[in-house]
N, C-alpha and C positions, 0 to 999 in steps of 0.2 A: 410519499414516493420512495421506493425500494431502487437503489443504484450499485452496480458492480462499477469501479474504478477502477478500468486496466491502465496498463505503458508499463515500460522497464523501467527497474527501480532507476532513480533519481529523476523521474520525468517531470516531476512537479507534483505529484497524487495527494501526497499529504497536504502540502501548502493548499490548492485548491477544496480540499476536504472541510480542513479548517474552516474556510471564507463560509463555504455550504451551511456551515455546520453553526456559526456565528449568526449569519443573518437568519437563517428559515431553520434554528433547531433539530435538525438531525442528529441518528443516534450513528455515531463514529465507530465502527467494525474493524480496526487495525490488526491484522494479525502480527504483522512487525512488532507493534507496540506489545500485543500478549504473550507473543514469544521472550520479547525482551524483559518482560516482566517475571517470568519466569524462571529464567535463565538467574537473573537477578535474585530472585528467591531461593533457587537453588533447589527447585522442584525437580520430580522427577521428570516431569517433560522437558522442563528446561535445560536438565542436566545432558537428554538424549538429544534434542534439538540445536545446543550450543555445539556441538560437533561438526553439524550440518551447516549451521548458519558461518562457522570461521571459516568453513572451507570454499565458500558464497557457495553452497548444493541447496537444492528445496530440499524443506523439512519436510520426510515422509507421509504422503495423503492420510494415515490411519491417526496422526496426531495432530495435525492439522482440522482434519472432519471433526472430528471428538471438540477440539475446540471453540471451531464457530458455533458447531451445534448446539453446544452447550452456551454458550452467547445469545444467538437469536432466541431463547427458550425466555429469557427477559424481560419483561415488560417496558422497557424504557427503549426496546426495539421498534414496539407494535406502531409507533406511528410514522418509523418510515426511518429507512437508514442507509451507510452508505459504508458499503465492503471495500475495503482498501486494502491491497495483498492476496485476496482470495477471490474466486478460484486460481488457479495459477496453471491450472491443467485440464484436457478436456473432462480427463474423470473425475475432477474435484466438480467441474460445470454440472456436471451428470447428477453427484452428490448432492449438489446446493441446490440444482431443481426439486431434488425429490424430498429434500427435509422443508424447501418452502412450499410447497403443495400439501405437504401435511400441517402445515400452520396456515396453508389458502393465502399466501403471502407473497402472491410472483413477483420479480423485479418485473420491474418499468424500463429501465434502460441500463445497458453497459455503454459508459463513458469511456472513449480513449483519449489519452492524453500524451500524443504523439513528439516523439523529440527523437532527431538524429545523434546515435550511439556516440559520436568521437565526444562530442555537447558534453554527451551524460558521464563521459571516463574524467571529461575534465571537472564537471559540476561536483562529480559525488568524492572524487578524492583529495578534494579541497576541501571536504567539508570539516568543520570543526563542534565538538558537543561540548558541554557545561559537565563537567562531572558534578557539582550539586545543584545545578535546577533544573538540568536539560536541554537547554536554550540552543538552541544549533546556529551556527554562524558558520566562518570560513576561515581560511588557514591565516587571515588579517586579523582575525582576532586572537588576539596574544593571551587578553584575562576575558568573560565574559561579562558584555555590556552591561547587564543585568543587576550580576550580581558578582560579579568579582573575581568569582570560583577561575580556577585550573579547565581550559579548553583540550582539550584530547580527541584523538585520532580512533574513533570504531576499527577493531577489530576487520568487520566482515567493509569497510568503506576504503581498504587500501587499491592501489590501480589492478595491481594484479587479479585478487579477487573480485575488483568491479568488473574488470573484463571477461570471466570464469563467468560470472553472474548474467552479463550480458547475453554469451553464449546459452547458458544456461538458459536464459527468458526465451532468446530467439528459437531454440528445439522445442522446449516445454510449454509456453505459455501462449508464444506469439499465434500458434492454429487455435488460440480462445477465441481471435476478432474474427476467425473466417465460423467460427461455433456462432457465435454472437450475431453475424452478419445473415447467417443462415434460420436465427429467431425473429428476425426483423427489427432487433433491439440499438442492434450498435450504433454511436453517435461519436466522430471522428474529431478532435480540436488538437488543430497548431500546438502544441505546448512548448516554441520555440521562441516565446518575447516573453513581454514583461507581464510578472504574475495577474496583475491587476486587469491589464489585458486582456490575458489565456480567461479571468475569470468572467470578465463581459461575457465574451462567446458562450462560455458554458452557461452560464444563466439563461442565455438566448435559446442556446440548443434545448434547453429542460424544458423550457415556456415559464421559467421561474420570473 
C-alpha cells in the first residue's frame, strides 16, 4: 500500500507513521527527517534548506523533488510506503504523480490527520528533542528519559515560526485535500485524542 500523509505540522503524522510502520512494515518517506539529515551533515542541500526550514518557509519544490525521487528509486520502497511531509503543494502532487507512474506505483490513499491549529501552536512549542538520541518529549522533560542527554528546543518548533508555518501549511498545502479529494483518494481522521485512538480509526480507514 502507497500512502501520502497529510495535516499541518505537529498534527500527529510522524507518531501514527511510526505505529504503520511497526506493525505492517512500511518503508517510512520523511522529508523532515532527510532534510534534517542533511542539514546535519552539512550537505549542500542542507546548507540551502536550513535557511528555509529556520524561517518555518517550504524548502524549494526543485530540492525537495530531487529528494524523494531519488528515495522512491529504492528498493526497500517497492512494497509499499508512507510519504510523510510531501507533497506539501499542488505542484509537488503533480510531481509525485508523474515519477510514480513511471515506477507504475500509484498511491492508494492520502491520509489526513486533522487537528485544530491553536492544539498544534500549543503541541509543537512544547516540544522537547534529545540532542544525543533524538527522543522527543516535552518542555516536562528536563534530561531525556531514555537516555539522559540535554533536552533542547528545535530551532524551526518555536511559537512564532509554528504559527509562520501554520500559515504557511494553510496557503500552500491545505488546496492538497481539495487535489486529493478531487482523485477520489482522500481519507479524513480526527487527529485530536489520544494517539492510540487516532490509530484505531486509521487502521479501520486503510482496511488494515
Amino acid at each position: 500500500m502507497n500512502i501520502v500523509l497529510l495535516g499541518a505540522p505537529g498534527a500527529g503524522k510522524g507518531t501514527q507513521s511510526e505505529k504503520l510502520i511497526e506493525e505492517f512494515g512500511f518503508c517510512h518517506i520523511s522529508t523532515g527527517d532527510m532534510l534534517r539529515a542533511a542539514v546535519k551533515a552539512g550537505t549542500e542541500l542542507g546548507k540551502k534548506a536550513k535557511t528555509y526550514m529556520d524561517a518555518g518557509d517550504l524548502v524549494p519544490d526543485d530540492l525537495i523533488i530531487g529528494l524523494v525521487t531519488e528515495r522512491l528509486s529504492e528498493p526497500d520502497t517497492e512494497a509499499g510506503f508512507i510519504l510523510d511531509g510531501f507533497p506539501r503543494t499542488s505542484a509537488q502532487a503533480v510531481a509525485l504523480d508523474a515519477e510514480l507512474s513511471k515506477l507504475d506505483r500509484p498511491l492508494d490513499v492520502a491520509l489526513l490527520i486533522d487537528v485544530d491549529p491553536e492544539v498544534i501552536v500549543k503541541r509543537i512549542s512544547s516540544r522537547r528533542v534529545c540532542r544525543q538520541c533524538g527522543y522527543v518529549g516535552t518542555v516536562e522533560d528536563k534530561v531525556c528519559p531514555k537516555c539522559g542527554g540535554e533536552m533542547y528546543q528545535r530551532d524551526d518548533d518555536n511559537e512564532a515560526t509554528v504559527r509562520n508555518r501554520l500559515d504557511v501549511y494553510n496557503t500552500s498545502t491545505a488546496p492538497l485535500i481539495d487535489y486529493y479529494r478531487g482523485c477520489d483518494l482522500l481519507v479524513t481522521i480526527d487527529g485530536d485524542r489520544k494517539p492510540d485512538v487516532v490509530y484505531e480509526e486509521v487502521k479501520e480507514a486503510l482496511g488494515l
